[in-house]
C-alpha positions as CSV (number, residue, x, y, z in Angstrom):
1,X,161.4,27.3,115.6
2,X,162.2,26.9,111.9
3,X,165.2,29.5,110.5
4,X,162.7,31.0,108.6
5,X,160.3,31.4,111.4
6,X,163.1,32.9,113.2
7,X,164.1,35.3,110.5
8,X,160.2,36.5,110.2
9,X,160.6,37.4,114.0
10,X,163.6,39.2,114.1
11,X,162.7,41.3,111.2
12,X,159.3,41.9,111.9
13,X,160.0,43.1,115.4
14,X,162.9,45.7,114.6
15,X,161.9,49.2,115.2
16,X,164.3,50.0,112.6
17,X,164.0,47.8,109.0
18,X,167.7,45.6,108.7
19,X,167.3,46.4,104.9
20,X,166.8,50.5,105.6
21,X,170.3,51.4,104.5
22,X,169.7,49.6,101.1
23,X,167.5,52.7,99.8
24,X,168.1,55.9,99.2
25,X,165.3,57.9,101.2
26,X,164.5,61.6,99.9
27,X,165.4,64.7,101.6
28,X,162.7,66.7,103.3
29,X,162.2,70.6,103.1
30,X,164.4,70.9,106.1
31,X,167.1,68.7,105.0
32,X,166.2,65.6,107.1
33,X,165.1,62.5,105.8
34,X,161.8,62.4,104.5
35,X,159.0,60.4,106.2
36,X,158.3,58.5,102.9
37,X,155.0,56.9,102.8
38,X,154.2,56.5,99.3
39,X,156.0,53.3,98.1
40,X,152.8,52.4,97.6
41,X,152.8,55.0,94.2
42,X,156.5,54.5,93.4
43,X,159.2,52.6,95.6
44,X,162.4,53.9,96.8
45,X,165.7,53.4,94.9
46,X,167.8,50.4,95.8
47,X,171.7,51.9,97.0
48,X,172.7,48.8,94.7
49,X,170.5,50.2,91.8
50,X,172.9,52.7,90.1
51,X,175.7,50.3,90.7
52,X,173.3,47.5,88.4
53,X,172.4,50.0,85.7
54,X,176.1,50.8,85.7
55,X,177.5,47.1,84.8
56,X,174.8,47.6,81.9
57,X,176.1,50.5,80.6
58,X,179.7,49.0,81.2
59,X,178.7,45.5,79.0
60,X,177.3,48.1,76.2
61,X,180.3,50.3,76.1
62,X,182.5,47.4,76.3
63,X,181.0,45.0,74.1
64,X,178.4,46.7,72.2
65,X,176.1,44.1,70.4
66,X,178.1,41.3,71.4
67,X,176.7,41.8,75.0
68,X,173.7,40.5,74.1
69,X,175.4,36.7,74.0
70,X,178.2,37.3,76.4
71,X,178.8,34.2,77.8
72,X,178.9,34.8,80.9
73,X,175.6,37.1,81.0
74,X,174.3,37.5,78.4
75,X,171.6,40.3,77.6
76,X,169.7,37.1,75.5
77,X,168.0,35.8,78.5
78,X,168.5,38.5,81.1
79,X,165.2,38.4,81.6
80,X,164.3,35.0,82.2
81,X,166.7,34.9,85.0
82,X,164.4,37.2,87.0
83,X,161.8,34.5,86.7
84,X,162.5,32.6,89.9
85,X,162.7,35.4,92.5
86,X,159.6,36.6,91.2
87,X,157.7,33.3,91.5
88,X,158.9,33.3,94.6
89,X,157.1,36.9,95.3
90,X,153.5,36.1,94.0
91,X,153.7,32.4,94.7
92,X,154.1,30.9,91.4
93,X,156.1,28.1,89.5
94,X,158.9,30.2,87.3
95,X,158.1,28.8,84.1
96,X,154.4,31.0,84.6
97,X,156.0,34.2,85.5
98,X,157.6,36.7,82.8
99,X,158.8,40.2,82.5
100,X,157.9,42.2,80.1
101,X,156.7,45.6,78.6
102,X,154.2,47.5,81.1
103,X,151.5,47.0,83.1
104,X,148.3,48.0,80.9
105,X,150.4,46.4,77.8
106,X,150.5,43.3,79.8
107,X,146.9,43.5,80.6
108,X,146.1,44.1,77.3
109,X,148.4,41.0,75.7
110,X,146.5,38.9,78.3
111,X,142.8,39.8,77.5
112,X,143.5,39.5,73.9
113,X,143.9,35.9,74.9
114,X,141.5,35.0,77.7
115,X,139.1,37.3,76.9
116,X,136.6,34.9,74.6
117,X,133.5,36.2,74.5
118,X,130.5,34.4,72.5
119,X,126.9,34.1,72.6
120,X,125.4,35.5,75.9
121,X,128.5,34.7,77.4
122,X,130.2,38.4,76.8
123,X,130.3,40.3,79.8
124,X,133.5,41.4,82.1
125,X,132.7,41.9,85.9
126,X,135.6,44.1,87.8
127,X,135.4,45.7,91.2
128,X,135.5,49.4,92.5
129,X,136.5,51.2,92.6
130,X,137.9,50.7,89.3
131,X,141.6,52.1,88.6
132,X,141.2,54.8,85.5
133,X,143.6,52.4,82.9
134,X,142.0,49.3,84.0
135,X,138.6,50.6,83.2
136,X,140.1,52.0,79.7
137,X,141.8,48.6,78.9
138,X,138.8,46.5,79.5
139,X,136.3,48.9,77.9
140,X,138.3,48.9,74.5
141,X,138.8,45.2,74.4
142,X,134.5,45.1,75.0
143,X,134.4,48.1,72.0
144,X,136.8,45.7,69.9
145,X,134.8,43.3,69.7
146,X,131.7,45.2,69.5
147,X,130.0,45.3,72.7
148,X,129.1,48.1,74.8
149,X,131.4,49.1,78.0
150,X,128.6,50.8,79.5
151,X,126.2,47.5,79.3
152,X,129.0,44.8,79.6
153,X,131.3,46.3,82.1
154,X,130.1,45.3,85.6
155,X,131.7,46.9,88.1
156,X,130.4,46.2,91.7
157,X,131.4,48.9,93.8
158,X,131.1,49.9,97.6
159,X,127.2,50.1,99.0
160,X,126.2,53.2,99.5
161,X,127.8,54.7,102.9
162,X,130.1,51.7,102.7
163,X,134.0,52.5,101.2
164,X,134.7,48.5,100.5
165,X,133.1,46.0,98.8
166,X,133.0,42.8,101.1
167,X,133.4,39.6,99.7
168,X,130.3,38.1,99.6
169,X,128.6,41.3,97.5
170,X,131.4,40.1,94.6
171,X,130.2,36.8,95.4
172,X,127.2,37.6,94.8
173,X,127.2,39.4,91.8
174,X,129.4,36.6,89.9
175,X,126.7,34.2,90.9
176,X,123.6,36.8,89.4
177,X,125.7,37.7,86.4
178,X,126.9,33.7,85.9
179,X,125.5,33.2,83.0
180,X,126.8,36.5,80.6
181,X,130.3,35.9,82.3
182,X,133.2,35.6,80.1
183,X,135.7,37.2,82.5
184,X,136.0,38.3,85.9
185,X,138.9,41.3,86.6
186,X,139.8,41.9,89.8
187,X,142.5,44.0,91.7
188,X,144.1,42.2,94.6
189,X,144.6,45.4,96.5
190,X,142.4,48.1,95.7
191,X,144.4,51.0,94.4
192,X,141.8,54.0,96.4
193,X,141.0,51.6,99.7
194,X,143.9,49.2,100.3
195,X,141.3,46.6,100.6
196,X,143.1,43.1,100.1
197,X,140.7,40.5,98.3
198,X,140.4,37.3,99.0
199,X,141.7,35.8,95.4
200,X,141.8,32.1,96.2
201,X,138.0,32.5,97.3
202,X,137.3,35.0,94.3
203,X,138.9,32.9,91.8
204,X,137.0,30.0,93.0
205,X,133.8,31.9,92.5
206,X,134.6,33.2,89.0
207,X,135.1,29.7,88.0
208,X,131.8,28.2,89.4
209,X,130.4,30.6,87.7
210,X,132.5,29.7,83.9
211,X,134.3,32.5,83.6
212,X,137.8,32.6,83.3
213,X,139.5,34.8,86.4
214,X,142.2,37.6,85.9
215,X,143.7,40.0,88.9
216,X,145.6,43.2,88.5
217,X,148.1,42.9,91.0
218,X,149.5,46.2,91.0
219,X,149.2,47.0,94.9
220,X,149.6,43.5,95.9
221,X,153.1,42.1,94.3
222,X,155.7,42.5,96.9
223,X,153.0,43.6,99.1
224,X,150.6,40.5,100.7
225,X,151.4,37.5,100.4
226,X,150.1,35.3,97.1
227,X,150.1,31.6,96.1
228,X,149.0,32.4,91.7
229,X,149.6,28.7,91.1
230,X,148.0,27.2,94.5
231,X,144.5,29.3,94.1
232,X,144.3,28.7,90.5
233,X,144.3,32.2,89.2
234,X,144.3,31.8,85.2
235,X,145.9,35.3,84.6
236,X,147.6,38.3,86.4
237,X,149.6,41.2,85.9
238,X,151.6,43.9,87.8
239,X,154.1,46.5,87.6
240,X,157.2,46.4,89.3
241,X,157.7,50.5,90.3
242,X,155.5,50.2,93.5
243,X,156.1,47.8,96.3
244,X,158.6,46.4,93.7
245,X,160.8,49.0,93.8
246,X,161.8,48.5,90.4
247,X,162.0,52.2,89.4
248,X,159.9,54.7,87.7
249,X,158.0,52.8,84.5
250,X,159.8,49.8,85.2
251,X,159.1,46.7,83.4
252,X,155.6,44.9,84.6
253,X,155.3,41.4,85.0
254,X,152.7,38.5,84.3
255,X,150.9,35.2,85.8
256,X,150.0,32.5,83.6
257,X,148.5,29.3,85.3
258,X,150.6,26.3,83.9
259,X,147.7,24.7,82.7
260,X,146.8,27.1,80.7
261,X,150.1,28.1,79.2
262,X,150.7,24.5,78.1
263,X,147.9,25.4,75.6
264,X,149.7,26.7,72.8
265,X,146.8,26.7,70.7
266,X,145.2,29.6,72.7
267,X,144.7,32.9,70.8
268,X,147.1,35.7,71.7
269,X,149.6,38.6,70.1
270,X,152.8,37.3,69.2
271,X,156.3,38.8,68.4
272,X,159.8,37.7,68.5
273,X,160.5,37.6,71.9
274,X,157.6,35.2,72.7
275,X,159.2,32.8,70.5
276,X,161.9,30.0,72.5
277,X,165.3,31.7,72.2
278,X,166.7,29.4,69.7
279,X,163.6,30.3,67.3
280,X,163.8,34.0,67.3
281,X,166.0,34.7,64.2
282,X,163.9,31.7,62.1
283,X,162.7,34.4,59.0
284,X,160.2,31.9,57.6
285,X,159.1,29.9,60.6
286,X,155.5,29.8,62.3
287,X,154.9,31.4,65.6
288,X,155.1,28.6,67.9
289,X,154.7,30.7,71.6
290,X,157.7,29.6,74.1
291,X,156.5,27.4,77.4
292,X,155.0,29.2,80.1
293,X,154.6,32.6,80.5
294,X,157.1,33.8,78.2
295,X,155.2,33.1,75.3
296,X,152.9,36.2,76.0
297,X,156.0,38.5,75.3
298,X,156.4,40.3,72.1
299,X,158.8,43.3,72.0
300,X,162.8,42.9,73.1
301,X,163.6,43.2,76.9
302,X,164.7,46.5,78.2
303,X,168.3,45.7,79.9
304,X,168.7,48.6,81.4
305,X,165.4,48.6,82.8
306,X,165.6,45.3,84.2
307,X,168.6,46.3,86.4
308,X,167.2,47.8,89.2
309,X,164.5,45.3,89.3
310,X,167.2,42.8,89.5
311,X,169.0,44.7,92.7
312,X,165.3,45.1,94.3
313,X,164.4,41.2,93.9
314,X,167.8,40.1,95.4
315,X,166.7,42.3,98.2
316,X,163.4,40.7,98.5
317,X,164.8,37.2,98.8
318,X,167.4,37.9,101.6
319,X,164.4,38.8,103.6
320,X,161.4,36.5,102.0
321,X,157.8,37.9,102.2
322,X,156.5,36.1,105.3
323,X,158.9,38.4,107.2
324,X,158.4,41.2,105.0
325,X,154.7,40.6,105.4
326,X,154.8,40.0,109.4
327,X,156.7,43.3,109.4
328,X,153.5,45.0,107.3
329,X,151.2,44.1,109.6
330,X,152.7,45.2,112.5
331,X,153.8,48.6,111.2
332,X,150.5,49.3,110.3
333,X,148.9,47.9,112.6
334,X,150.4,51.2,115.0
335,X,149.8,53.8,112.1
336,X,145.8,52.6,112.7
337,X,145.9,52.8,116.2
338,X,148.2,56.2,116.5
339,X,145.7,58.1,113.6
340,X,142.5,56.3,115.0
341,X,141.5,59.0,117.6
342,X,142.1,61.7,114.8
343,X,139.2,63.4,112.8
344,X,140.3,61.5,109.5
345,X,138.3,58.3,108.7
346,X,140.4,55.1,107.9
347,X,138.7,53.6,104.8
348,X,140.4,50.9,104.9
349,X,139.7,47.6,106.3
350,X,140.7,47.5,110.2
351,X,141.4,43.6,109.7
352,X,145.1,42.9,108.9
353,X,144.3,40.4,106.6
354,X,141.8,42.5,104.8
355,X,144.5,45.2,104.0
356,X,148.0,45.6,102.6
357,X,151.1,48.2,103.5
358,X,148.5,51.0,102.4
359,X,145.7,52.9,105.1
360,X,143.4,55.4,103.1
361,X,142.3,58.2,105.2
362,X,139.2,60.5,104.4
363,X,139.2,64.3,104.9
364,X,137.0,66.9,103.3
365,X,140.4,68.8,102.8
366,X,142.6,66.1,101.7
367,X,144.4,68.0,99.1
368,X,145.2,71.3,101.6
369,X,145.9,68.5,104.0
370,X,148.7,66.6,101.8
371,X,150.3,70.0,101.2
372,X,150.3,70.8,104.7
373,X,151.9,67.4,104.8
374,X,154.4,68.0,102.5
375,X,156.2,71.3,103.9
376,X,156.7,68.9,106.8
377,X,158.8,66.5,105.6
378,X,156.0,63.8,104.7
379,X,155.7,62.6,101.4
380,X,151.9,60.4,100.8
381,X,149.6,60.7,98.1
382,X,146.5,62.3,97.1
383,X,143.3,60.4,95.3
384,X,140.3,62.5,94.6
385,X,138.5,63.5,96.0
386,X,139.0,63.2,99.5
387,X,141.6,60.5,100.0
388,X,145.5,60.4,101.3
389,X,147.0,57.2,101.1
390,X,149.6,56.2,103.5
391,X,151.9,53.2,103.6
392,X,154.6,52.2,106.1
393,X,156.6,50.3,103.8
394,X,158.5,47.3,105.4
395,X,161.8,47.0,104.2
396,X,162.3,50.9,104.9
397,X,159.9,52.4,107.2
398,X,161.0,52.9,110.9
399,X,158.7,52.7,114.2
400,X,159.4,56.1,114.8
401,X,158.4,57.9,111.3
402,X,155.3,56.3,111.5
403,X,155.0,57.6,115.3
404,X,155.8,61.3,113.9
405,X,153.8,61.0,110.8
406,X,151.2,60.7,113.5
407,X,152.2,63.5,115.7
408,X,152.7,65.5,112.5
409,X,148.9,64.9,111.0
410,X,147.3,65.7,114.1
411,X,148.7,68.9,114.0
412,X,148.5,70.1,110.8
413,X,145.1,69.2,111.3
């Protein structure tokens, strides 16, 4: 058995996460500890998180502008040294990852390059359901350029009675729509279901058809496993507050295939920060984009934003995702079958590989529900109209909250 094998046991096994004490977990109403299921809206705070914003806030008062080239960290490329341990996370090469702005920013930076529509060949195809600022930042780039949302959006959603959209329905559609393609947009993790995608076969699809491929990976960084560069995804982008634990409006963070960031020529918006370092005070010279990724950033890095992301990546990569993952699956793997014999419907796919941290359950009263929830100590969320979304997150959850989450829902209910 390989160490890393080993380590993917041992922490997928333990009733209690190794890594629990590295978060601070909210109080309930009673005083307890919370049973906190929704990292899947916002992750916990890193105990190391404070301590990260504080050396920050130390290098400012201490330094003031000359932090930014402190030569032993400097502010200058804080930033790209958070590019490794996140290629690691989403299974990328370091020079296509980069952190920067936020999420729908990112997406929008990104469709102002890869979105190229002409002739018949105009049309974006996303799944559903479709999260609210996806569907606003893919409508206005279709209005932008003067083509109708409601004609050239395609959004293939569940079949009637169905909750998910299986593969072969997306498959499907690409295939009838190939020829008005310009871009497919998917979401590796539906926000609503917690149904996983199968992006390697997806991406494959999109490209048979012409189009160029895009994921929002919102609910799947830090979450399922991903290999960007290995399934030739062109584009992705995610935000760092969820699984990520990066804290609230956190910086997000993108994918560009190597192959296509080597082309320098392709159109995008450009500002200082997507210039190499040693080019961004040139007053009078072109916009030539940095390598990679990096050349899709515009605006200066937050540093004291990028802090707790820091202390949450360094957590990820003393544990690695296979383990983290193995963990996932177990965990809810025991929410499904503890909740299964309860009059909520799982919406969510029963295969583990199908799904993420996340189980959407279906009740006609899911907003009395949540509260009912709530006074007790549990803290999920609510998506309208009739679904709570619960997730057993792996580096904090223990065996036995999930067991009295259980106990606790079928008796407020």
């Amino acid at each position: 058995m390989s160490e890393q094998d080993a380590r993917t046991r041992e922490v997928a096994g333990s009733p209690t996460p190794v890594t629990r004490d590295r978060f601070h977990i909210p109080i309930a109403p009673d005083g307890s500890p919370a049973i906190y299921l929704a990292g899947q809206s916002l992750g916990l705070q890193p105990t190391t998180a404070a301590a990260a914003i504080a050396t920050e806030m130390e290098a400012w008062a201490r330094r003031g502008v000359d932090a930014w080239f402190d030569p032993e960290r400097p502010w200058f490329t804080l930033d790209g040294s958070l590019r490794e341990p996140m290629a690691r996370i989403v299974g990328a090469k370091p020079l296509e990852v980069a952190l920067l702005n936020s999420l729908t920013v990112d997406i929008h930076l990104l469709l102002a390059s890869f979105f190229r529509p002409a002739g018949r060949r105009r049309r974006i195809l996303a799944d559903g359901p479709l999260f609210p600022s996806d569907r606003h930042a893919l409508g206005t780039h279709l209005a932008q350029r003067g083509l109708d949302p409601d004609a050239d959006l395609i959004v293939v959603g569940p079949r009637d009675g169905q909750a998910t959209v299986p593969t072969a329905d997306l498959e499907a559609a690409i295939q009838e729509h190939a020829d008005d393609l310009a871009l497919v947009f998917l979401a590796g993790v539906n926000f609503a279901t917690g149904q996983a995608h199968e992006i390697e076969r997806l991406t494959a699809a999109g490209h048979s058809a012409g189009a160029v491929v895009g994921w929002d990976l919102a609910h799947a960084a830090g979450n399922i496993e991903l290999s960007l560069h290995d399934w030739d995804v062109d584009f992705a982008a995610w935000c760092t507050y969820k699984y990520l634990n990066g804290g609230p409006g956190s910086p997000g963070a993108i994918f560009v295939h190597e192959r296509r960031a080597a082309d320098r020529s392709l159109p995008r918006l450009g500002g200082w920060w997507g210039l190499e370092a040693d080019a961004r005070f040139d007053p009078t010279g072109p916009f030539v984009p940095a390598v990679g990724a990096a050349g899709w950033a515009t605006s200066t890095t937050s540093i004291l934003a990028l802090a707790p992301v820091a202390a949450s990546l360094a957590i990820f990569d003393e544990v690695g995702m296979p383990a983290l993952r193995a963990r996932s699956i177990r965990l809810t793997g025991l929410l499904e079958t503890l909740v299964s014999d309860l009059p909520v419907e799982i919406v969510t796919p029963r295969d583990p590989a199908r799904r993420g941290a996340q189980l959407s359950l279906r009740h006609a009263d899911a907003k009395v529900l949540l509260a009912r929830l709530a006074a007790r100590g549990v803290v999920a969320d609510y998506r309208a109209p009739d679904l709570i979304r619960v997730a057993p997150m792996p580096l904090y959850t223990t065996d036995d909250e999930v067991r009295r989450f259980a106990t606790i829902l079928g008796e407020v209910l």
